[in-house]
N, CA, C and O of each residue as an XYZ file, in Angstrom:
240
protein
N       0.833     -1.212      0.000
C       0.000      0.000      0.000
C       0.858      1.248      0.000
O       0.631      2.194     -0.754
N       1.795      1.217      0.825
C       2.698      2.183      1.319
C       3.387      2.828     -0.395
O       3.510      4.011     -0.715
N       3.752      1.533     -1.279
C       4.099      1.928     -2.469
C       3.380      2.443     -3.465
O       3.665      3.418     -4.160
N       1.844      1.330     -3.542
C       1.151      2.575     -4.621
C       1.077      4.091     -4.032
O       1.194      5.101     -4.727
N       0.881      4.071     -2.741
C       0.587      6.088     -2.357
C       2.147      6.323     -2.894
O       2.033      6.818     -4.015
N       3.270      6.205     -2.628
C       4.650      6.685     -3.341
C       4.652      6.850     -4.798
O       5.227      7.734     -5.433
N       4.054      6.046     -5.172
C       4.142      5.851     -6.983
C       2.818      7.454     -7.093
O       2.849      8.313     -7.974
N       1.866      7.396     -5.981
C       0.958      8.516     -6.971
C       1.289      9.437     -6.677
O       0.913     10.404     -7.340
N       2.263      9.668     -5.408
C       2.615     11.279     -5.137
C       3.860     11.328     -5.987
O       3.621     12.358     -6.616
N       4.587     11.065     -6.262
C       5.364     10.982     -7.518
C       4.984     11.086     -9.006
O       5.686     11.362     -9.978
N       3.757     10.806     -8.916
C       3.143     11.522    -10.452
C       2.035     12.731    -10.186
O       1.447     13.282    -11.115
N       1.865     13.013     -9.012
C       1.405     14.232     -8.166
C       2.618     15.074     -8.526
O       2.326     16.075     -9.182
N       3.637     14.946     -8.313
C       5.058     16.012     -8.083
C       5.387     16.186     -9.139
O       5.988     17.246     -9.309
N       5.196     15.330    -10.313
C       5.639     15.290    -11.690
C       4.396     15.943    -12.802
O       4.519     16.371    -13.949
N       3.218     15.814    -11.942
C       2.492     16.736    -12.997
C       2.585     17.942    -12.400
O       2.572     18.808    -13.275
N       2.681     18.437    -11.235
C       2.700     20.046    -10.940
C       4.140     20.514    -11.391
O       4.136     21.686    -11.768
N       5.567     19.790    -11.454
C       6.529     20.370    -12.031
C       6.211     20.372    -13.523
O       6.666     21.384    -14.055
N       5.814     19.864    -14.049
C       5.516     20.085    -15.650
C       4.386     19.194    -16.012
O       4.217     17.994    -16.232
N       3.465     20.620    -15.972
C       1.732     19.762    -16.453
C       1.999     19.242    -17.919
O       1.831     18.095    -18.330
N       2.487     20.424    -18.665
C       2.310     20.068    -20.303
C       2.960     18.988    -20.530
O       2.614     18.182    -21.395
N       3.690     18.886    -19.991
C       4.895     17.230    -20.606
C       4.273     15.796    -19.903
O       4.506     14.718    -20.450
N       3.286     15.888    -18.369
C       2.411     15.120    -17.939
C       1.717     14.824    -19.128
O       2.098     13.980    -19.938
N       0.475     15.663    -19.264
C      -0.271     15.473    -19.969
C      -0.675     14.668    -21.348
O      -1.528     13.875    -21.748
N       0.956     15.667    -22.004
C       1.692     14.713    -23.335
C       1.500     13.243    -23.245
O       0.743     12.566    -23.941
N       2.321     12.822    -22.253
C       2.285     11.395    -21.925
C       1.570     10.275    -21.592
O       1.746      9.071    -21.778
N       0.359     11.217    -20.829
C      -0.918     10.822    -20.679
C      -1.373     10.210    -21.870
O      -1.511      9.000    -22.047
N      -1.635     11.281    -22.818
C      -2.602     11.405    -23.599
C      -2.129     10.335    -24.946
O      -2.913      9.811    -25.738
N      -0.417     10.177    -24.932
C       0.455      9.701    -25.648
C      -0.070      8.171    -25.000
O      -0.610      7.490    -25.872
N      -0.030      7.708    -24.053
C      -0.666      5.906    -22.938
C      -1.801      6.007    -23.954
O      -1.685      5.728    -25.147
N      -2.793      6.390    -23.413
C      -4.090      7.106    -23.619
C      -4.418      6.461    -25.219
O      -5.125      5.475    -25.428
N      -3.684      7.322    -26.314
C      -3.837      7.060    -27.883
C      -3.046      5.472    -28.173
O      -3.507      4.734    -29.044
N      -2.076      5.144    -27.518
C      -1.538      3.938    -27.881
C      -2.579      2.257    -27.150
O      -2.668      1.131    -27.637
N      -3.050      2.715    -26.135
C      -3.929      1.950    -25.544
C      -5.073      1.882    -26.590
O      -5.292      0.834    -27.197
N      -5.908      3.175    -26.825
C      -6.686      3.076    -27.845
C      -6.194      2.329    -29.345
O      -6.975      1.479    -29.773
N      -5.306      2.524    -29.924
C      -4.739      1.846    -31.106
C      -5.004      0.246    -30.777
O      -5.802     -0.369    -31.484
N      -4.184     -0.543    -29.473
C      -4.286     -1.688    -29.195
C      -5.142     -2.417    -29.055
O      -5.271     -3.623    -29.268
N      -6.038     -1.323    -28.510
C      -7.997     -1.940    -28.455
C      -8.465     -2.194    -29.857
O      -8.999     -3.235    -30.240
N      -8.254     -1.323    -30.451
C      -9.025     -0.991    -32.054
C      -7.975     -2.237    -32.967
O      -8.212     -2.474    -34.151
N      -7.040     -2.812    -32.346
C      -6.280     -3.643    -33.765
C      -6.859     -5.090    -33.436
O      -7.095     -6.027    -34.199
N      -7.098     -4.910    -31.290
C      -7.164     -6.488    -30.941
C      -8.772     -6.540    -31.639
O      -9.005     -7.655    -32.105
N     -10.156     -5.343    -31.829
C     -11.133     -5.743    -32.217
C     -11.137     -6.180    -34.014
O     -11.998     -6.852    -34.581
N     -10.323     -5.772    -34.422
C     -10.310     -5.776    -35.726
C      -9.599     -7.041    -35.641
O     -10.049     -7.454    -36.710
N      -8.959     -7.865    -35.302
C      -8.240     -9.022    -35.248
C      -9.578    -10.453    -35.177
O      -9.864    -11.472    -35.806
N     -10.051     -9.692    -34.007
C     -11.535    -10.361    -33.397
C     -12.463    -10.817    -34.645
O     -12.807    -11.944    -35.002
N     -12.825     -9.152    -35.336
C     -13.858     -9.309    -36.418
C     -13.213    -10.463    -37.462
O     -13.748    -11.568    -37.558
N     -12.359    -10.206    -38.014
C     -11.704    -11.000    -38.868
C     -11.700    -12.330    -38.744
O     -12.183    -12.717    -39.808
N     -11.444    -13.275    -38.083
C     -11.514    -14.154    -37.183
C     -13.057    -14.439    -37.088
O     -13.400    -15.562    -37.457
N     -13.768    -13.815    -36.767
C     -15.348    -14.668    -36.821
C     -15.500    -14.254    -37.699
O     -16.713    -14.116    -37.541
N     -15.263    -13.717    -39.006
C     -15.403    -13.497    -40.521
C     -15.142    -14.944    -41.078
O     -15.847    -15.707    -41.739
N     -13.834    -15.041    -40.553
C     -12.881    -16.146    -41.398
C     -13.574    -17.365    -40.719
O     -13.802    -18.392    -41.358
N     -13.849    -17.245    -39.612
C     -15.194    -19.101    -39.456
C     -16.434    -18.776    -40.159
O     -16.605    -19.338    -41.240
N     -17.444    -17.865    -39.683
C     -18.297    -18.127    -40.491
C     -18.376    -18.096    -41.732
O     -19.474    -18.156    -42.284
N     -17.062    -17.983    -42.516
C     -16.970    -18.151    -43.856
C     -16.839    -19.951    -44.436
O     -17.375    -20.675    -45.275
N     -15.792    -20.041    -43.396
C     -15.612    -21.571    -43.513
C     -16.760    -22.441    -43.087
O     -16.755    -23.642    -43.355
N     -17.711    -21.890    -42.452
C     -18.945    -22.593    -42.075
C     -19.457    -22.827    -43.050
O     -19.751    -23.894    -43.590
N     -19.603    -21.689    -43.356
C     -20.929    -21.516    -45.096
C     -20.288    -22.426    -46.030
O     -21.104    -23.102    -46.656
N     -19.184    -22.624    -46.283
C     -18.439    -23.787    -47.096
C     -18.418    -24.616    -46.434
O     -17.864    -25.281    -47.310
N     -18.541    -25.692    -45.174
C     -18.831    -26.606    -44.648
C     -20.355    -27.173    -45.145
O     -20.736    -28.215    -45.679
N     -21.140    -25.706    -44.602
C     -22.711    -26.352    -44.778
C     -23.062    -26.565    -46.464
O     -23.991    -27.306    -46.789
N     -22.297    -25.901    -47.419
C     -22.895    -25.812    -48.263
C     -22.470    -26.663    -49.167
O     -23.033    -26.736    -50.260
């Protein structure tokens, strides 16, 4: 416990010494997290594309 409160007042101290370069970085997690979501759903779609394709050529 003692360490997560260290880890957040340390990004407490690091966004009041420089919000704009915080923020950057934030927002920089932030857009790369989003990218990773959006490739693992597109991976997803594809993938139940590619069975129910092979289904329809099974059943048919």
């Amino acid at each position: 416990m003692a360490v997560a409160l260290k880890v957040t007042s340390s990004r407490v101290e690091e966004m009041q010494k420089n919000p704009q370069e915080y923020f950057r970085k934030a927002r920089e997690i932030a857009r790369k997290r989003a990218v990773a979501q959006l490739k693992a759903e597109q991976q997803q779609r594809a993938n139940r594309s590619r069975q129910q394709s092979g289904q329809r050529l099974a059943a048919g």
